[in-house]
C-alpha positions as CSV (number, residue, x, y, z in Angstrom):
1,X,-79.8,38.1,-56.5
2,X,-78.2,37.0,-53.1
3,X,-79.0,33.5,-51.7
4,X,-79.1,33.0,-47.9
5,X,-79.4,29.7,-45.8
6,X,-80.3,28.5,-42.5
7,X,-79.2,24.9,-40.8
8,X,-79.8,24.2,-37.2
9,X,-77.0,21.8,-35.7
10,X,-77.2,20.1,-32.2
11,X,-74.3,19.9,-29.9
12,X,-73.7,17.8,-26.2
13,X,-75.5,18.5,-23.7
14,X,-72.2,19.9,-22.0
15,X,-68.9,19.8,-23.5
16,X,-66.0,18.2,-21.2
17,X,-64.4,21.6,-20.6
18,X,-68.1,22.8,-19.0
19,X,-68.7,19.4,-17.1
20,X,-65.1,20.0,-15.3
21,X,-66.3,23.9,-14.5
22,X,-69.2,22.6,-12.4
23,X,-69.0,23.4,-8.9
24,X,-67.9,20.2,-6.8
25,X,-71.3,20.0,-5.0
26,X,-73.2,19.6,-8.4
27,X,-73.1,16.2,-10.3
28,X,-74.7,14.7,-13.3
29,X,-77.1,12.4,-13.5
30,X,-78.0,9.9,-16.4
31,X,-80.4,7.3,-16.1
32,X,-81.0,5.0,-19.0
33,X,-84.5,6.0,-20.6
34,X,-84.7,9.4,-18.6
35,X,-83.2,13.1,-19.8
36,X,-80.1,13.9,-18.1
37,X,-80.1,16.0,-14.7
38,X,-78.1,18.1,-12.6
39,X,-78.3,17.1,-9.0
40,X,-76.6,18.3,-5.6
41,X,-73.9,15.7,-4.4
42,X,-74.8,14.0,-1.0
43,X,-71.4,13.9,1.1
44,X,-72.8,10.8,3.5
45,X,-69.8,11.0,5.3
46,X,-70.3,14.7,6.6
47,X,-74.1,14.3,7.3
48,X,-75.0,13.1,10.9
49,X,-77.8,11.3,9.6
50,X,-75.5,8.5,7.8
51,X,-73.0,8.2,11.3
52,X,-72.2,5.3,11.6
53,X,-73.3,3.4,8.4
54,X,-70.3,3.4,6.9
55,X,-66.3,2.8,8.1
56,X,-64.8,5.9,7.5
57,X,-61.1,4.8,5.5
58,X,-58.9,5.6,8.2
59,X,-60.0,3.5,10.5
């Protein structure tokens, strides 16, 4: 009589290989005692509402 059996394994949340294939507007977020989250990036420097907080490097 045949025998079959069933094991559940975890894995990462992402491997590397998929965190390198997000898009570059997406980031993730880990916070110590919070899940792990997928945010949009804020580019501060090509919003209008951060002019002039920071000094752009070329200056």
């Amino acid at each position: 009589m045949p025998t079959t059996g069933t094991s559940i394994t975890g894995r990462d949340l992402l491997t590397p290989d998929e965190i390198m294939q997000l898009p570059p507007e997406l980031q993730l977020l880990r916070i110590q005692g919070q899940p792990t989250a997928i945010a949009g990036k804020l580019r501060y420097y090509a919003d209008r509402e951060f002019e002039g907080l920071f000094v752009p490097e070329n200056q």
